[in-house]
PAZAVO-693232 format. One record per residue: z, y, x of N, C-alpha, C in turn. Coordinates in nm, 3 decimals. Atoms other than C-alpha are relative to their C-alpha. Example, Ala and Ser with C-alpha at 12.3 -4.5 7.8 and 13.67 -1.06 7.14 Angstrom:
BEGIN
+---------+---------+---------+---------+---------+---------+---------+---------+---------+
|     npz |     npy |     npx |    capz |    capy |    capx |     cpz |     cpy |     cpx |
+---------+---------+---------+---------+---------+---------+---------+---------+---------+
|   0.000 |  -0.119 |   0.089 |   0.780 |  -0.450 |   1.230 |   0.000 |   0.120 |   0.090 |
|  -0.006 |  -0.119 |  -0.082 |   0.714 |  -0.106 |   1.367 |   0.073 |   0.109 |  -0.077 |
+---------+---------+---------+---------+---------+---------+---------+---------+---------+
//
This chain:
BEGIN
+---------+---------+---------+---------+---------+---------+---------+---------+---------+
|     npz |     npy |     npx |    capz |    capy |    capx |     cpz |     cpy |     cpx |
+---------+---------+---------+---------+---------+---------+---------+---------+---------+
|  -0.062 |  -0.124 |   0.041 |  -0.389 |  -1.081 |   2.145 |   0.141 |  -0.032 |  -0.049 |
|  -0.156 |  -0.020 |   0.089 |  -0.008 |  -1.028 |   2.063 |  -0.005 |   0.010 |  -0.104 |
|  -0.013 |  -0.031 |   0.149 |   0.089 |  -1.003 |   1.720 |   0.142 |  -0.005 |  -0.021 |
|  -0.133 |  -0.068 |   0.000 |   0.368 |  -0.787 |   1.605 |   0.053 |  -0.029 |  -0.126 |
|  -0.024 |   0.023 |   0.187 |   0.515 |  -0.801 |   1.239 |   0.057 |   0.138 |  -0.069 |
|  -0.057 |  -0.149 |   0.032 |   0.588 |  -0.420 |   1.109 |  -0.007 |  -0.005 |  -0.183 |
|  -0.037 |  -0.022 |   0.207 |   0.710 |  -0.317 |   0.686 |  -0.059 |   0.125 |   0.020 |
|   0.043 |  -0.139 |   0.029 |   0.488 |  -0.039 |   0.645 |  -0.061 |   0.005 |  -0.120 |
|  -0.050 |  -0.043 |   0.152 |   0.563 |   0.162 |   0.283 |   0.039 |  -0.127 |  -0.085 |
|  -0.034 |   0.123 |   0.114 |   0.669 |  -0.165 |   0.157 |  -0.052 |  -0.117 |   0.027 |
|   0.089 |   0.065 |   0.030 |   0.396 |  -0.359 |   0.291 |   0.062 |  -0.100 |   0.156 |
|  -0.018 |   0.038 |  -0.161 |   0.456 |  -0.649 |   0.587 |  -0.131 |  -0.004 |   0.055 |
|   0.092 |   0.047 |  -0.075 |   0.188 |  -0.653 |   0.801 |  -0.013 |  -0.060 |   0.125 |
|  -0.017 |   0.026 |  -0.122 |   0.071 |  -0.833 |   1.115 |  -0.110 |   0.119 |   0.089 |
|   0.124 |  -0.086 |  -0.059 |  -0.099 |  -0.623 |   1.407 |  -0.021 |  -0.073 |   0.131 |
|   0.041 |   0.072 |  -0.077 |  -0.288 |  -0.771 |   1.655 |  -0.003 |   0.138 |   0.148 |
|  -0.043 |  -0.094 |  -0.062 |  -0.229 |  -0.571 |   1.998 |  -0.031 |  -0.019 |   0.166 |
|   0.062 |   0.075 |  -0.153 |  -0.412 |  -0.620 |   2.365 |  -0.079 |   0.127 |   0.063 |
|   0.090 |  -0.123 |  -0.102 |  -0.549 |  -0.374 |   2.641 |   0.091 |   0.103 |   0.010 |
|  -0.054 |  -0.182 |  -0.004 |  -0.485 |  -0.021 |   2.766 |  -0.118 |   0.100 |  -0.013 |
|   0.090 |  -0.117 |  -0.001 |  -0.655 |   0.272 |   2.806 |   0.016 |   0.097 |  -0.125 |
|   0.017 |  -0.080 |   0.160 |  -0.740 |   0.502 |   2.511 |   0.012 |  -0.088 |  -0.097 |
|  -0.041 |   0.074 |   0.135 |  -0.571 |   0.355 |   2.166 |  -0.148 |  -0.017 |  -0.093 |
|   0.132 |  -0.006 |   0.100 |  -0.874 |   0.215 |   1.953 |   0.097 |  -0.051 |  -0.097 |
|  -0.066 |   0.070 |   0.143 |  -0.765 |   0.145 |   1.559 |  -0.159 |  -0.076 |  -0.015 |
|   0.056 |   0.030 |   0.065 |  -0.950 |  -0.127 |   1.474 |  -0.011 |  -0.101 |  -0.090 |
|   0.006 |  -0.033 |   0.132 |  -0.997 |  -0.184 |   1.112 |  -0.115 |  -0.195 |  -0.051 |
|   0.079 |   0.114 |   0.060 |  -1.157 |  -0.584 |   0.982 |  -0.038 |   0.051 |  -0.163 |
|   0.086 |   0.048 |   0.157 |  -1.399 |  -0.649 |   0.680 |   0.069 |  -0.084 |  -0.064 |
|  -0.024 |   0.099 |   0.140 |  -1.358 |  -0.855 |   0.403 |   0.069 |  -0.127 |   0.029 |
|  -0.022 |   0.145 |  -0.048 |  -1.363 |  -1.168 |   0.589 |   0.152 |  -0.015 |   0.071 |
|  -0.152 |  -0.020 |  -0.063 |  -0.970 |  -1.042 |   0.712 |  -0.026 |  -0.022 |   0.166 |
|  -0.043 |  -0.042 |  -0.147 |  -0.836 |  -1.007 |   1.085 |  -0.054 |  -0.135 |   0.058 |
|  -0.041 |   0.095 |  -0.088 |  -0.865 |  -1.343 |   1.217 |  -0.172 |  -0.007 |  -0.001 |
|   0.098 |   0.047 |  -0.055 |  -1.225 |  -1.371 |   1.196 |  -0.067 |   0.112 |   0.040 |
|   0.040 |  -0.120 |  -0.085 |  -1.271 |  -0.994 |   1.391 |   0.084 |   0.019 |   0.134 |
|  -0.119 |   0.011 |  -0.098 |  -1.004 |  -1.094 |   1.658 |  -0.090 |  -0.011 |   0.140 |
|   0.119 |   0.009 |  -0.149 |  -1.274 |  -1.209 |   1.912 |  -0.101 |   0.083 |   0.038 |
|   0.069 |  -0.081 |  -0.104 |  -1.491 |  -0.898 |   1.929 |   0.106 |   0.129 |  -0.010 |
|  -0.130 |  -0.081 |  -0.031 |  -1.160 |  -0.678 |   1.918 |   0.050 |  -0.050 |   0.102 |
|  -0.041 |   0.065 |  -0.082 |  -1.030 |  -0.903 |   2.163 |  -0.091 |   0.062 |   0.158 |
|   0.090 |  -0.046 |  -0.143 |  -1.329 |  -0.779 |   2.416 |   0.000 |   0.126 |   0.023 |
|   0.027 |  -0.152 |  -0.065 |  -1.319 |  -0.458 |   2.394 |   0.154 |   0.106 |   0.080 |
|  -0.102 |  -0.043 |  -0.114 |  -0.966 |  -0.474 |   2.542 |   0.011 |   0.065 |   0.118 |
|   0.017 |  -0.022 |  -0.157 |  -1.079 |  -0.439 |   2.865 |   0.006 |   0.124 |   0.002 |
|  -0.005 |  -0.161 |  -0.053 |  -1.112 |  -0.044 |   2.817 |   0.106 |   0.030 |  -0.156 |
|  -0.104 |  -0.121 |   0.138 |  -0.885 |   0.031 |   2.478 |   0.136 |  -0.077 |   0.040 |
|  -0.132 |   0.021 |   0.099 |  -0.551 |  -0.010 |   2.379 |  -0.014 |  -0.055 |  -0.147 |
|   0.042 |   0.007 |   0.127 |  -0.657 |  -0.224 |   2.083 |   0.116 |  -0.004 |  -0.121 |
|  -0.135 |   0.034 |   0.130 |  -0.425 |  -0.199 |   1.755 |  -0.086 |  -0.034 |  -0.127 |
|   0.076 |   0.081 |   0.103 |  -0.572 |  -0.456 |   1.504 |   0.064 |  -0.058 |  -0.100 |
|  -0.099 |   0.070 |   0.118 |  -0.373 |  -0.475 |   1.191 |  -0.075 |  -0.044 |  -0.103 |
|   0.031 |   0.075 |   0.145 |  -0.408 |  -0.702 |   0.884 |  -0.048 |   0.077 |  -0.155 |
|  -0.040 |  -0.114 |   0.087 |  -0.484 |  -0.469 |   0.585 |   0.081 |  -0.117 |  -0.090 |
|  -0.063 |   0.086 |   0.145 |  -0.236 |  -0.583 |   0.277 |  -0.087 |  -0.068 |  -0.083 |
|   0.060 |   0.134 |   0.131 |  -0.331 |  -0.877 |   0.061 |  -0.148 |  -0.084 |   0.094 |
|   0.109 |   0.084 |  -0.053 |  -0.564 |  -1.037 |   0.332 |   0.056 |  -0.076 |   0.118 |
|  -0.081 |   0.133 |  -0.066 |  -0.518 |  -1.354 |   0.556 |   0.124 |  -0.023 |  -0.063 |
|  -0.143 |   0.136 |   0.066 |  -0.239 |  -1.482 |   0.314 |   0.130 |   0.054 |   0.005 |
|  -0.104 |  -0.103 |   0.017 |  -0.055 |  -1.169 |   0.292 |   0.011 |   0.048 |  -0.093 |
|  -0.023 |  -0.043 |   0.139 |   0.121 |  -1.065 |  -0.045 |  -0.067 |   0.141 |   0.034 |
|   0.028 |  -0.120 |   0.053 |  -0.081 |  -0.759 |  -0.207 |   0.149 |   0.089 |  -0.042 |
|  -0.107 |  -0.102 |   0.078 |   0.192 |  -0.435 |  -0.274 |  -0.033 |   0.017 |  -0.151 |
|  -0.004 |  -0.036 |   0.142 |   0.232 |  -0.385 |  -0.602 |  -0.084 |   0.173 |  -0.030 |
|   0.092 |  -0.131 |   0.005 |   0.082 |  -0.033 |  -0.507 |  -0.133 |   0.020 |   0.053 |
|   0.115 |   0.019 |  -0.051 |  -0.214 |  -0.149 |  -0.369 |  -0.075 |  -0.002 |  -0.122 |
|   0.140 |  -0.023 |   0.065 |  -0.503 |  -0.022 |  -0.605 |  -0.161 |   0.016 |   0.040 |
|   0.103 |  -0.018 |  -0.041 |  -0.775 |   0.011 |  -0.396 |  -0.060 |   0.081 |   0.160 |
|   0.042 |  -0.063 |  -0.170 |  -0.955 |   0.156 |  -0.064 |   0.066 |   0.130 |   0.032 |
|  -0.092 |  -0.109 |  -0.026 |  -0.791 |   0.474 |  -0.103 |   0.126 |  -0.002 |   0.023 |
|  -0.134 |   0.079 |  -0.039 |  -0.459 |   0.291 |  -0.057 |   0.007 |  -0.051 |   0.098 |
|   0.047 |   0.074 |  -0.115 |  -0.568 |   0.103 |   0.211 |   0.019 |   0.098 |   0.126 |
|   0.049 |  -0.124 |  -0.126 |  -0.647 |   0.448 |   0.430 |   0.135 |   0.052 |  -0.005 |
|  -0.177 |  -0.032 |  -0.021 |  -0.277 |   0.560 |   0.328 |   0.110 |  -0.071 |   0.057 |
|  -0.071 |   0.130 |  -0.030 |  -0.159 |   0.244 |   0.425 |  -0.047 |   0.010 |   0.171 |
|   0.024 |   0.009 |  -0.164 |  -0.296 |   0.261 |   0.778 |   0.019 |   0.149 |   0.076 |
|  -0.055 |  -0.111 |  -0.053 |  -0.236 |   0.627 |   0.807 |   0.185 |  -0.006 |   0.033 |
|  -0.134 |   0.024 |  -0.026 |   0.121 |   0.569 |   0.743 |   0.009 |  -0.050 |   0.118 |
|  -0.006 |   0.047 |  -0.075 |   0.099 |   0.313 |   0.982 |  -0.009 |   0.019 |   0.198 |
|  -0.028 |  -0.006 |  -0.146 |  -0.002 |   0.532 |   1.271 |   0.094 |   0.094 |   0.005 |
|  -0.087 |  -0.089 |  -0.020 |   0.264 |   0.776 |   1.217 |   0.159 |  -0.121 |   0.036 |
|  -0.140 |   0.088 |  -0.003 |   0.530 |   0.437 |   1.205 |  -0.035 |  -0.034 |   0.192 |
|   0.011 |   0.034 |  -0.119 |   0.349 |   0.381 |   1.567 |   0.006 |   0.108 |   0.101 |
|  -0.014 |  -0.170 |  -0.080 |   0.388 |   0.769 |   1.698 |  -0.133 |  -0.001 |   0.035 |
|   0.142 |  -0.016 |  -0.065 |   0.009 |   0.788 |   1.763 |  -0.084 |   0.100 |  -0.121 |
|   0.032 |  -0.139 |   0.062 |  -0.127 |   1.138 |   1.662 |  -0.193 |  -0.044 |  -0.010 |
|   0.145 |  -0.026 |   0.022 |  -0.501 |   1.133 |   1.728 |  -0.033 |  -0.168 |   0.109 |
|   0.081 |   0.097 |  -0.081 |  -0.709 |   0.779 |   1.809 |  -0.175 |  -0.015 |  -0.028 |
|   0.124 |   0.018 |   0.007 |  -1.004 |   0.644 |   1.820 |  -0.028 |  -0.121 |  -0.158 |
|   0.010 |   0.133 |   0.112 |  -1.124 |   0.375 |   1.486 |  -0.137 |   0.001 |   0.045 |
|   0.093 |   0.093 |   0.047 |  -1.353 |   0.124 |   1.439 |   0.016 |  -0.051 |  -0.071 |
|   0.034 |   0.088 |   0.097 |  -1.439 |  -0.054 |   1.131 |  -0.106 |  -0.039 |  -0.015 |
|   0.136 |   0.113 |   0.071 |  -1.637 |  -0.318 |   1.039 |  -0.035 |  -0.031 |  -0.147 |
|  -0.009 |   0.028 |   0.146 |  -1.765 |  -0.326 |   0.685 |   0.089 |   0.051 |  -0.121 |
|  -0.104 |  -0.058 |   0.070 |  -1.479 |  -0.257 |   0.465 |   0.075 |   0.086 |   0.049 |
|  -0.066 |  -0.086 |  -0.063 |  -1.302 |  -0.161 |   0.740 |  -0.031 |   0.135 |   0.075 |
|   0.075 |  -0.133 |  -0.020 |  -1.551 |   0.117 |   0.804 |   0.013 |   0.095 |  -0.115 |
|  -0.065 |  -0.030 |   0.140 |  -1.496 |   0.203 |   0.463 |   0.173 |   0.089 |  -0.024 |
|  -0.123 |  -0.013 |  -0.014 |  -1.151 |   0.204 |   0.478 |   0.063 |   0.154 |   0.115 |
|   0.049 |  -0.141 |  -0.080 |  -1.191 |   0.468 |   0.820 |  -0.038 |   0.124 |  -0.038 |
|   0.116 |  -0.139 |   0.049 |  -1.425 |   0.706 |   0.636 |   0.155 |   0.082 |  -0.072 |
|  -0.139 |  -0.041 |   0.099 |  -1.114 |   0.726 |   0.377 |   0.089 |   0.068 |   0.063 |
|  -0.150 |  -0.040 |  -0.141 |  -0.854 |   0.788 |   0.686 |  -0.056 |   0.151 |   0.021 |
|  -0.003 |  -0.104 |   0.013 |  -1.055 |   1.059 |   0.772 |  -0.071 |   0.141 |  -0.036 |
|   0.032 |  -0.079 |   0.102 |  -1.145 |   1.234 |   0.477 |   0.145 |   0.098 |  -0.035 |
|  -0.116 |   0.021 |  -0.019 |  -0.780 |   1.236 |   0.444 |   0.043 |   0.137 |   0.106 |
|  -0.086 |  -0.016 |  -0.110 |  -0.650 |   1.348 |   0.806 |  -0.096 |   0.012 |   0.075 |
|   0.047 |  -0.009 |  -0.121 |  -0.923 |   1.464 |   1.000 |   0.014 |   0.031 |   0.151 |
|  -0.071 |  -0.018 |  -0.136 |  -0.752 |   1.583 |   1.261 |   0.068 |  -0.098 |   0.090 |
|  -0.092 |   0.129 |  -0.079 |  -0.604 |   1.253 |   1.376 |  -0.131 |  -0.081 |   0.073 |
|   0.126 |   0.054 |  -0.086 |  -0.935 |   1.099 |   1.518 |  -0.026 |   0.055 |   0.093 |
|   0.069 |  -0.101 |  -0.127 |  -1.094 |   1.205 |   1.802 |  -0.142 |  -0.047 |  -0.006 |
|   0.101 |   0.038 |   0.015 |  -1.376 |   0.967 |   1.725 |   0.001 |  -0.129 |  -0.121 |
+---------+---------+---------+---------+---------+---------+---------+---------+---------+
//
C-alpha cells in the first residue's frame, strides 16, 4: 500500500492507500495500522482502500486535543472532508469500530454503509 503524509486539524498523519472501486475507510484497533495493513491490503482488489493512522499510534505524537474516541471520529471526519469524499463505506476493527460508530452518530449521512 502507498502511504501519503496529510496535517489534519493539527494532527500529521500517515494513510495507507491501494485499490479502486468504491472508497472503503478503514479504521485499525489498538494494535495501530501496521499490524491491519495485510487484511486491508486484500480487500483492495474491490475498494479504494483509505487506511489512516489514528493520532498518537505507531509512533505518532498525540494532539494536544486529543481526549478521547470522540476526538478520534472528528479527527477522521475532518479527514474525509480534507480528501473531498462525501459518503463512503467504513470498516473498523475493534477500536476502530468504535471509533466508526462515533463517525456516524455524528454525520450519518456520510456512510452509505
Amino acid at each position: 500500500m502507498a502511504f501519503h503524509e496529510r496535517l489534519i486539524a493539527g494532527a500529521a498523519t500517515r494513510i495507507a492507500r491501494k485499490g479502486s472501486g468504491r472508497p472503503l475507510l478503514c479504521l485499525h484497533g489498538g494494535g495501530g495500522l501496521k499490524g491491519a495493513l495485510g487484511f486491508f491490503d486484500r480487500l483492495s482488489g474491490w475498494h479504494d482502500v483509505i487506511a489512516p493512522c489514528h493520532p498518537g499510534f505507531d509512533m505518532t505524537p498525540a494532539p494536544a486535543w486529543l481526549d478521547g474516541v470522540e476526538d478520534m471520529a472528528l479527527f477522521h471526519l475532518d479527514l474525509l472532508d480534507a480528501l473531498k469524499i462525501d459518503r463512503i463505506d467504513v470498516l473498523g476493527l475493534s477500536l476502530g469500530g468504535w471509533i466508526a460508530m462515533e463517525m456516524g452518530i455524528r454525520a450519518p449521512g456520510r456512510f452509505a454503509s
